[in-house]
C-alpha positions in Angstrom: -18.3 25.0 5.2 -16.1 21.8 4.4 -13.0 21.1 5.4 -10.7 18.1 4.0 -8.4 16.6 6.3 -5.6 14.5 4.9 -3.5 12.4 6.8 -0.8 9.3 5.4 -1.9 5.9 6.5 -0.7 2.6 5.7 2.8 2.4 3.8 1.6 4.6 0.6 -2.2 5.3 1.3 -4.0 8.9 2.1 -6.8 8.9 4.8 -8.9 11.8 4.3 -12.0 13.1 6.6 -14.4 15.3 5.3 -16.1 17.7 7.8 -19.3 20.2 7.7 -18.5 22.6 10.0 -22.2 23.5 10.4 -23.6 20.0 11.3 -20.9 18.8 12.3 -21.0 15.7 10.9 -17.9 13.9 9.4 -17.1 11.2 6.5 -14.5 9.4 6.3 -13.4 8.6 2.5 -12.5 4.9 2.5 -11.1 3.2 5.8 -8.0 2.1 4.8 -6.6 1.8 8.5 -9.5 2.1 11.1 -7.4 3.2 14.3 -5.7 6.1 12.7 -9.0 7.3 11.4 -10.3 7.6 14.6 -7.5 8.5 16.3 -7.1 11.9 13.2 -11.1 12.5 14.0 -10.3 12.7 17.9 -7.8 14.8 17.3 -9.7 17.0 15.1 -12.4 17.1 17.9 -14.9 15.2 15.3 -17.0 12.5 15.3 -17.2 10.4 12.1 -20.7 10.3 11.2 -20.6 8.6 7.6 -18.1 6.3 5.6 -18.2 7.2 2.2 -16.4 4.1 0.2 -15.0 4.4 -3.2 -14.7 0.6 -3.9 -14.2 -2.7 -1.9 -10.4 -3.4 -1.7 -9.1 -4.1 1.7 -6.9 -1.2 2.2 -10.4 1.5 1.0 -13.2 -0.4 2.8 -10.8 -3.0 5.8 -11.9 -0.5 8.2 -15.4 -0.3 8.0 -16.8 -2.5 10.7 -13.9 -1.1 13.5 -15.4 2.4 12.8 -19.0 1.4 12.6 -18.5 -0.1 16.1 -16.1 3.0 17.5 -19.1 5.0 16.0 -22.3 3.9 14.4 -21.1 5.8 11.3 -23.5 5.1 8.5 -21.9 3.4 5.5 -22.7 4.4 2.2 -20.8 2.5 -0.9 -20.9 0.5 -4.3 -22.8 -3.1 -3.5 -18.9 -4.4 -3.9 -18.1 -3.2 -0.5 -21.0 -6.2 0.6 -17.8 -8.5 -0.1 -16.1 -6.5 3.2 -18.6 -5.4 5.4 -22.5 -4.5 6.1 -24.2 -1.6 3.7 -26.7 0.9 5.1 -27.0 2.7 1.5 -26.3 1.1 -2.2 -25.0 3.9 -4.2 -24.5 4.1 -7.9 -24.1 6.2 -11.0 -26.3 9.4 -10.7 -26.8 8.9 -7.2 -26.5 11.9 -4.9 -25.1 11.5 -1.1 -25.5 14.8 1.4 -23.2 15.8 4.6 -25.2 18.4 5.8 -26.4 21.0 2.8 -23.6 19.5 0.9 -24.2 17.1 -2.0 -21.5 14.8 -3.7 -22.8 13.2 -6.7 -21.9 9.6 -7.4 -19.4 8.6 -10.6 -18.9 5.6 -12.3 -15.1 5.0 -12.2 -15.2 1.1 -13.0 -12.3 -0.7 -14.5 -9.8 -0.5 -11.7 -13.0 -2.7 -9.8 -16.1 -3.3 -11.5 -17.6 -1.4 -8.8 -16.1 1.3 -8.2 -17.3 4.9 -7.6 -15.8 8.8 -7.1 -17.7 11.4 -5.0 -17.6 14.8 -7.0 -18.8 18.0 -4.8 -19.1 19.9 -7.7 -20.4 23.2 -5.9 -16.9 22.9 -3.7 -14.9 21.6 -6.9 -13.5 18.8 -5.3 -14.1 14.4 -6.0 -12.4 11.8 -4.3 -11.6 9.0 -7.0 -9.9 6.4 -4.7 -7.9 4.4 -7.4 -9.5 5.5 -10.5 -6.9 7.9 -11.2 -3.8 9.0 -9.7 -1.6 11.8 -10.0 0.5 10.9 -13.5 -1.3 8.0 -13.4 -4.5 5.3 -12.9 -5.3 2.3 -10.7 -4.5 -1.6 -12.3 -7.3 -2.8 -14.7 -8.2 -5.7 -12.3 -11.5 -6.6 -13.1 -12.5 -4.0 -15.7 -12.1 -4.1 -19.8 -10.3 -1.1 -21.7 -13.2 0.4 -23.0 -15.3 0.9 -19.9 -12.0 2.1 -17.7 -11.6 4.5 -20.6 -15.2 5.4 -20.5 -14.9 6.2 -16.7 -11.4 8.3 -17.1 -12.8 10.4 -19.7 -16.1 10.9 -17.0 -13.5 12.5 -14.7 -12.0 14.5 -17.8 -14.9 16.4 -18.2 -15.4 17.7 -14.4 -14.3 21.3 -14.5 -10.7 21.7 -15.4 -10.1 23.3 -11.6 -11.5 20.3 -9.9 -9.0 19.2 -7.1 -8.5 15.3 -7.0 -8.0 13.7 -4.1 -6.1 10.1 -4.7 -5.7 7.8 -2.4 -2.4 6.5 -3.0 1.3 8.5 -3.3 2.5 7.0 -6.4 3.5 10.4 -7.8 7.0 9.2 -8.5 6.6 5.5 -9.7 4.0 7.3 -12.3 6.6 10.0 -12.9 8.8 7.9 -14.6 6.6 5.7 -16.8 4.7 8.9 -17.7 8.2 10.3 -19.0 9.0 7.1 -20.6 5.4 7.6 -22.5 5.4 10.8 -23.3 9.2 11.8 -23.1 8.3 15.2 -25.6 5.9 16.8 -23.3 7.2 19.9 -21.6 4.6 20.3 -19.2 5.1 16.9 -18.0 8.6 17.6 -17.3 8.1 20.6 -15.3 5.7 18.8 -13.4 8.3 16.0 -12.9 10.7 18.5 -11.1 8.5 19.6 -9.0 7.4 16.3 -7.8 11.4 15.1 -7.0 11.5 18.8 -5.2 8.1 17.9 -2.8 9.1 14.3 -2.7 12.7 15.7 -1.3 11.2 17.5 1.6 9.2 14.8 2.3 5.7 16.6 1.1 2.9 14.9 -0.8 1.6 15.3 -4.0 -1.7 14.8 -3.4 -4.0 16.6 -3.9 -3.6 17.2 -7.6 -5.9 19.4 -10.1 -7.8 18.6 -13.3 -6.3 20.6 -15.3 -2.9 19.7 -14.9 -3.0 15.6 -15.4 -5.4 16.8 -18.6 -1.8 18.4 -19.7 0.4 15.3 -18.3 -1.2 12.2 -17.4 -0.4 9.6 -19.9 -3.9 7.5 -19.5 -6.5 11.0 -19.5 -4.3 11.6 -22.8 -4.8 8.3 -24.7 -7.1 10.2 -26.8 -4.6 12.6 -28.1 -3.2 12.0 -31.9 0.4 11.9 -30.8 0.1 9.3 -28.2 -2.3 6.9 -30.4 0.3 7.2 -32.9 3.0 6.4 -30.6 1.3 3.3 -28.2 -0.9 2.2 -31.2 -5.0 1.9 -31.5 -7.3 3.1 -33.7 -9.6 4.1 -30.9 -8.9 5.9 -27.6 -9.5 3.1 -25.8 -7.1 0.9 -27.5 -4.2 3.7 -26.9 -5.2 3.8 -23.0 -5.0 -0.4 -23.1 -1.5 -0.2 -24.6 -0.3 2.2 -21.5 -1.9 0.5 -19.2 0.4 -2.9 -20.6 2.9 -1.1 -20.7 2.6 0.6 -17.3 1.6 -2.9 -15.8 5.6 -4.2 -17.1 7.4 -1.4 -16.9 
């Protein structure tokens, strides 16, 4: 059995630990803050066993080395993370990483980094996408192109509809309000809206979020839909999705 433990870290980021219950091994999703990772696994009675990294930004991969000491977790990532700290396992597009009988299979996410990579558990209907996408939203383009972060959105749009994303980041609000600003006609995204100021009031998070739902609401996993290309522009999905991302980038 797996079990996702998620715990805030940083000013704005999610830790998360992901446990087999059988083997008892543990990986922990990015190490955006190395002490509070170990000090959630020791109070979970586990022992982190693997680092899983999505891509190689300081606050996903700073942590690496402090847990590989604490540890001698095995760290598995894109060849980006090489700019941070040591590799044990290159992983890639296709590739298949196991905790326990459990196998994530590796996704190319680029355009937020050139490198960067979500772990989809299909069997348990769940991927980690780090910055690729976020609730109402999607990470900066800061070294990709348009096309090939569209490409890699549209890779996440077709896991199953019921697949729970885990983002790393609470940006729910921020992206709230562009996302209304984009697509001010959608009522779906305005119910969602409300219940995001209702969670953010109580001081809950919004992540996890589910497929389905940012398929109905997410302005960038919709720049393929005829209203929005009409609106933001392009003749191509890809072009639409570049507009919003401008846009989002100045708004």
């Amino acid at each position: 059995m797996l079990t996702v433990h998620q715990f805030p870290c940083l000013s704005d980021n999610y830790g998360f630990l992901l446990h087999n219950s059988v083997t008892g091994e543990t990986a922990a999703i990015d190490t955006p803050d190395a002490k509070e990772y170990l000090r959630q696994a020791e109070l979970k009675g586990w022992k982190i066993t693997h680092i899983w990294n999505t891509h190689w930004h300081p606050d996903h991969a700073g942590g690496n080395a402090e847990i590989v000491e604490a540890t001698g977790a095995r760290v598995l990532a894109p060849k980006e993370v090489e700019k941070l700290s040591k590799i044990d396992r290159v992983v890639g597009h296709r590739d298949s990483v196991n905790l326990g009988e459990h196998q994530a299979q590796i996704v190319d996410v680029s355009g937020h980094t050139n490198g960067h990579i979500a772990y989809h558990i299909v069997e348990e209907g769940i991927a980690f996408v780090g910055d690729a996408v976020f609730a109402l939203g999607c990470g900066r383009m800061f070294e990709g192109q348009p096309k090939q972060f569209w490409n890699s959105l549209d890779r996440i749009r077709r896991m199953s509809t019921e697949t729970t994303l885990y983002c790393a980041h609470e940006y729910t609000e921020a992206n709230a309000k562009f996302a209304v600003h984009a697509d001010p006609d959608n009522a779906a995204l305005q119910a969602y809206v409300s219940e995001i100021k209702d969670k953010r009031s109580r001081g809950e998070p919004t992540v996890p979020t589910v497929l389905k739902r940012e398929l109905e609401t997410n302005p960038f996993l919709r720049a393929d839909d005829p209203a929005m290309m009409a609106k933001w522009g392009g003749s191509e999905p890809h072009e639409t999705f570049a507009a919003l991302r401008a846009a989002k980038d100045n708004f």
